[in-house]
C-alpha positions as CSV (number, residue, x, y, z in Angstrom):
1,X,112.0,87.6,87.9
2,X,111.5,90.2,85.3
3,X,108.3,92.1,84.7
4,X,107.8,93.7,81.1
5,X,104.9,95.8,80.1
6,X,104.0,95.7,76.4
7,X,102.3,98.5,74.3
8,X,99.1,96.3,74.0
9,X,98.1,96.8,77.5
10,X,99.7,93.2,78.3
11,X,102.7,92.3,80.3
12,X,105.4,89.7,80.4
13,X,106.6,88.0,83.3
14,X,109.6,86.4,83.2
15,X,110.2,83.4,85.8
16,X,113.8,81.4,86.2
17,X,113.4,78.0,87.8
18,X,114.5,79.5,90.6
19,X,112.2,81.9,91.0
20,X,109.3,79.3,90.1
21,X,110.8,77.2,93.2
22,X,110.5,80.0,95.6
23,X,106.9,80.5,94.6
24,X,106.0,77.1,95.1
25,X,105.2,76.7,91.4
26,X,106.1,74.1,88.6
27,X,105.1,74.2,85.1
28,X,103.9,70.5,85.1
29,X,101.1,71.9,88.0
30,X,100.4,74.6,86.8
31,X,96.5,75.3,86.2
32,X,94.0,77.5,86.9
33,X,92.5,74.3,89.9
34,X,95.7,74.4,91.5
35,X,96.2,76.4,94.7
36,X,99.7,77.0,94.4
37,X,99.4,78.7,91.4
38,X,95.9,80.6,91.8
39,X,98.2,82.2,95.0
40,X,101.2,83.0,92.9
41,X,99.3,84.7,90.4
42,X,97.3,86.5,92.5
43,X,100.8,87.6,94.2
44,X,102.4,88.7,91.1
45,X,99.1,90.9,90.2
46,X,99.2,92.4,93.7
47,X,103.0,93.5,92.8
48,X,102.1,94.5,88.8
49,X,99.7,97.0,90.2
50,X,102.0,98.1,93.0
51,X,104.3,98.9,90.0
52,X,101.6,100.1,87.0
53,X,98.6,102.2,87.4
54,X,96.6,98.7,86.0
55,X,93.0,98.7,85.1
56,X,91.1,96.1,83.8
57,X,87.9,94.4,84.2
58,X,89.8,90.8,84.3
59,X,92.2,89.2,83.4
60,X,93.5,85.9,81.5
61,X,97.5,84.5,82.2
62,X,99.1,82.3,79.9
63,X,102.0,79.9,81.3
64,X,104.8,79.0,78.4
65,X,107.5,77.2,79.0
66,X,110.8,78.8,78.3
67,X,114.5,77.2,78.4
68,X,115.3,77.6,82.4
69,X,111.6,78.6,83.4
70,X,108.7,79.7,82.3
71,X,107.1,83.0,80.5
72,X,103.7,84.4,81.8
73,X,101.8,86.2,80.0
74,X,98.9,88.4,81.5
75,X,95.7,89.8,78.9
76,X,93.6,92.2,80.9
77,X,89.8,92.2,79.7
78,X,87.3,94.7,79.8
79,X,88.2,98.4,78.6
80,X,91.3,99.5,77.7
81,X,94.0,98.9,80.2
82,X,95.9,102.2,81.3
83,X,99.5,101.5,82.2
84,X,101.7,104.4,83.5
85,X,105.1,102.8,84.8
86,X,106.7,104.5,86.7
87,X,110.4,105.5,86.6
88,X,111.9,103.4,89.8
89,X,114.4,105.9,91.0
90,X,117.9,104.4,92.6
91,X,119.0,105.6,96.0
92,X,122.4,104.0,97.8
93,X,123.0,104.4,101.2
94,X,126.6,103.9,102.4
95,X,126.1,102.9,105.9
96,X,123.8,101.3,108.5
97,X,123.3,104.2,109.9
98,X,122.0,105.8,106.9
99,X,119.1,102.9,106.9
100,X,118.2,104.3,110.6
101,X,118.3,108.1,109.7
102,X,115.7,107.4,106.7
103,X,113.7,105.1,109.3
104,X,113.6,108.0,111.6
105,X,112.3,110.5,108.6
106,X,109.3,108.6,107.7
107,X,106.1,109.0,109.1
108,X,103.8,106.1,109.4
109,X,100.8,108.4,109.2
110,X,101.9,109.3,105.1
111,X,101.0,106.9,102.1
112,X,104.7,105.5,101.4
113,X,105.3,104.1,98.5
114,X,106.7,100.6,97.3
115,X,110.0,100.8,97.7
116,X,112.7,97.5,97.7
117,X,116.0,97.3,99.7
118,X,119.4,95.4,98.5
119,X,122.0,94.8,99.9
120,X,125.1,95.7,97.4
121,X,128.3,95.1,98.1
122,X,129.4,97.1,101.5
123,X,126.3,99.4,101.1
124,X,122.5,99.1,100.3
125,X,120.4,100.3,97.6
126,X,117.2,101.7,97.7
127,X,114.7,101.0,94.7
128,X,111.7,103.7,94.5
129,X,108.9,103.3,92.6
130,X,107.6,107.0,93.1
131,X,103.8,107.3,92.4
132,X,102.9,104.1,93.2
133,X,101.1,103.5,96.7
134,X,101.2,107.0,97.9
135,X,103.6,109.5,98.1
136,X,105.7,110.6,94.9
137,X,108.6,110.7,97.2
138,X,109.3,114.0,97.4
139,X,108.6,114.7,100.8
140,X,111.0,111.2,101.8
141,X,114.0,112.4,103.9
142,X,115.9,110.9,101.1
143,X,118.4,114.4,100.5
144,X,119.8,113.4,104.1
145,X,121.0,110.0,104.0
146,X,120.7,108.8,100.4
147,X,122.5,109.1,97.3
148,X,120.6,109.2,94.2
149,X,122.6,107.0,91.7
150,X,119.9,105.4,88.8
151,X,116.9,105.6,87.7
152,X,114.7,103.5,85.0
153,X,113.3,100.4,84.9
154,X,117.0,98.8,83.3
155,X,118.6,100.0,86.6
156,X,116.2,99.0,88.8
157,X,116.2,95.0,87.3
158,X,120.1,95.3,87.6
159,X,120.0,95.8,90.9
160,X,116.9,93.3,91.9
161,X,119.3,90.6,89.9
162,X,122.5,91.8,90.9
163,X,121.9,92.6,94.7
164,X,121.1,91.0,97.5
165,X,116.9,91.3,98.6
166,X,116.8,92.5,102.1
167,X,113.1,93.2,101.7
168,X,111.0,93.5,98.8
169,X,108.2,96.2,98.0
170,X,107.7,97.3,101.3
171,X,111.2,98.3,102.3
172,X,110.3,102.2,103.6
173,X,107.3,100.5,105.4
174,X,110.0,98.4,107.5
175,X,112.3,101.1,108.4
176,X,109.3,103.2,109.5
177,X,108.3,100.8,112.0
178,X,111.7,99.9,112.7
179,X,112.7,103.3,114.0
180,X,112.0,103.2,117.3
181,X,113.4,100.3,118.2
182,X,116.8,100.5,116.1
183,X,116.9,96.6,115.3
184,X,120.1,95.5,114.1
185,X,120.5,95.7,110.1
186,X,119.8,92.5,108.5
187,X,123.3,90.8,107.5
188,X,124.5,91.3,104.3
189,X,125.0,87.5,102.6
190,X,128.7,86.6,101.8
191,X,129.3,87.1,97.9
């Protein structure tokens, strides 16, 4: 799934057929009556404005039909949507261990914000979206057990397609509550 913000204050989402099957959706079903898709798009809004600072007054999606999925197209209503994206930044972390040292640096009492975790190759990367849901992650413990290697939107959709999700959005949320009880890190998949 790819999200694209346009100029006009629109955005693009990009579904595979995959990505339709995972949310329950298929183009043939599709409509504004059916539950499966009200959910979805309510979903995908709730992860737009995790990423933009949206504003609109409503909102009107538009389902195409593209070769291996399907293209939606959100219009907000109302006055001017304001869109700020922010530049995702691209932290790897080598080992395990590094996953529990950043756990143990968050506090649960400060905003953090969306944040994804992939598994990538023999070590993770973290995906940042500083300024959105808090904290411009400057106060993360990041210096001690990350490596900043990306940032921008194109790097951040390279990794989301090229890696393997271990949790999605809310991936500094995780380790924070994780750190007490050092779970074991999710297994990466076989490539």
């Amino acid at each position: 799934m790819k999200i694209e913000p346009l100029k006009s204050g629109c955005f693009k989402i990009w579904m595979t057929e995959n990505d339709m099957q995972r949310w329950g959706l298929r183009f043939d079903d599709m409509s504004a009556d059916h539950r499966a898709t009200r959910t979805a798009v309510m979903r995908l809004l709730a992860i737009v404005k995790q990423r933009t600072d949206l504003h609109a007054d409503g909102m009107t999606v538009e389902a195409v039909p593209v070769e291996g999925g399907c293209l939606l197209l959100f219009t907000p209503h109302g006055r001017r949507p304001l869109f700020r994206m922010p530049q995702p930044q691209i932290y790897a972390l080598h080992t395990a261990d590094d996953l529990l040292q950043l756990g143990e640096g968050l506090s649960a009492d400060d905003a953090l914000p969306a944040a994804s975790l992939y598994s990538w190759g023999d070590e993770y990367r973290l995906i940042l979206y500083a300024g959105v849901g808090g904290t411009r992650g400057s106060h993360l413990p990041l210096a001690e057990c990350a490596e900043k290697v990306g940032e921008g939107t194109a790097s951040a959709a390279f990794i989301e397609e090229h890696g393997q999700p271990i949790t999605v959005g809310n991936a500094l949320h995780r380790l924070c509550a994780a750190r007490g009880s050092h779970p074991p890190v999710p297994p990466r998949p076989e490539r």
